[in-house]
C-alpha positions as CSV (number, residue, x, y, z in Angstrom):
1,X,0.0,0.0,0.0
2,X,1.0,3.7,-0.9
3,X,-0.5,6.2,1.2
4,X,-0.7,10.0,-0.8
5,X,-2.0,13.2,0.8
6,X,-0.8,14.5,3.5
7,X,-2.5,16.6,6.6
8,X,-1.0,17.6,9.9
9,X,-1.3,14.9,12.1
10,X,-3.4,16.2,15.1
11,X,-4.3,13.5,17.8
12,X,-7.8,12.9,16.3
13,X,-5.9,11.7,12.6
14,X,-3.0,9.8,14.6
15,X,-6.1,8.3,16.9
16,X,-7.7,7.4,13.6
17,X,-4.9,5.9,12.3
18,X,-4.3,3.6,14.8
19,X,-7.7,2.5,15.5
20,X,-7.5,1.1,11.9
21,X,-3.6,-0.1,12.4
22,X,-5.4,-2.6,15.0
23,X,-8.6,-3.7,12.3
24,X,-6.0,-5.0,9.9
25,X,-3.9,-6.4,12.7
26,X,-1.8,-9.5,12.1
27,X,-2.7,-8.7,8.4
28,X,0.4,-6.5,8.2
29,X,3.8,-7.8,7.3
30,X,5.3,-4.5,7.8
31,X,2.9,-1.7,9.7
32,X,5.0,0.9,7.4
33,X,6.2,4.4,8.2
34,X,4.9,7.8,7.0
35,X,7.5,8.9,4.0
36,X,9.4,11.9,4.0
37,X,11.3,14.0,1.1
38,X,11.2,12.4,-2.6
39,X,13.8,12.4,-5.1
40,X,12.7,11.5,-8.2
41,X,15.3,10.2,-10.8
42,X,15.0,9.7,-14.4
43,X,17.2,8.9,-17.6
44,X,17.3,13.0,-17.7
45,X,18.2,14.2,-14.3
46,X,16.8,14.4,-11.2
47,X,13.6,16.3,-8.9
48,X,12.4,17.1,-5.6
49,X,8.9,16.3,-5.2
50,X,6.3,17.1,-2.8
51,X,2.9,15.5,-2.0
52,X,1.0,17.9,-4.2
53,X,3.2,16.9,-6.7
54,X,2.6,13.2,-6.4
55,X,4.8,11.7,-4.0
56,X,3.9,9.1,-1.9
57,X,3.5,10.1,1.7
58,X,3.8,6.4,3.2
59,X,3.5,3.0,3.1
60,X,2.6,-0.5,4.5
61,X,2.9,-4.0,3.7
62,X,-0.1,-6.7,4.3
63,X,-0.7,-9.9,3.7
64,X,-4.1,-10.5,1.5
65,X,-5.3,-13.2,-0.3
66,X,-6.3,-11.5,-3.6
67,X,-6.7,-7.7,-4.5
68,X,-10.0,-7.8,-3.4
69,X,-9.2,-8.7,0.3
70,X,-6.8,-5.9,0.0
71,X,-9.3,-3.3,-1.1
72,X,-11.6,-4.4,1.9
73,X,-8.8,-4.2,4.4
74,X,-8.7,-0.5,3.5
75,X,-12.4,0.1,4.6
76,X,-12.2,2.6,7.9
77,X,-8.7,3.7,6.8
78,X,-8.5,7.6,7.6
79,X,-6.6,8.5,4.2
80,X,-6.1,11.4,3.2
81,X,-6.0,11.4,-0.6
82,X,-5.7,7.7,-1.8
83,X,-3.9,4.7,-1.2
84,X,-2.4,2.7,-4.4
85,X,-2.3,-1.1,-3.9
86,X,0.3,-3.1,-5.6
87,X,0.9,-6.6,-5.9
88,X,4.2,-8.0,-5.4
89,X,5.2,-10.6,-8.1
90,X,7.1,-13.6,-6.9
91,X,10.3,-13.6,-8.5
């Protein structure tokens, strides 16, 4: 999961935010971390980006048995913009 959007986290967010931590529970491989400044770097150079600008904000890891169970362990989470679900491919 990619978290985008960003607020200033006032108790009632952060008490949001873990009230929905505990829903998913074991679910989570890794609980994540909020995400600070972005670099983004291309062929062409380099860029600072922002969260207006399209950077991620955080992430988590979960467990889930198809996308679908993914999308449903979202339900109640307090984001602020979106969250991007990826998949990731065995290799």
């Amino acid at each position: 999961m990619l978290y985008y959007g960003y607020a200033e986290p006032t108790p009632e967010v952060m008490d949001a935010w873990q009230r929905w931590f505990a829903t998913v529970g074991d679910r989570f491989v890794d609980s994540g971390n909020p995400l600070g400044n972005c670099l983004e770097v291309t062929k062409t150079g380099s860029r600072e980006m922002s969260p207006d600008q399209g950077a991620a904000t955080g992430y988590s890891i979960i467990s889930a048995e198809s996308r679908e169970e993914a999308e449903r362990l979202l339900e109640g989470c307090p984001m602020i913009s979106s969250v991007r679900l990826y998949e990731a491919m065995a290799m």
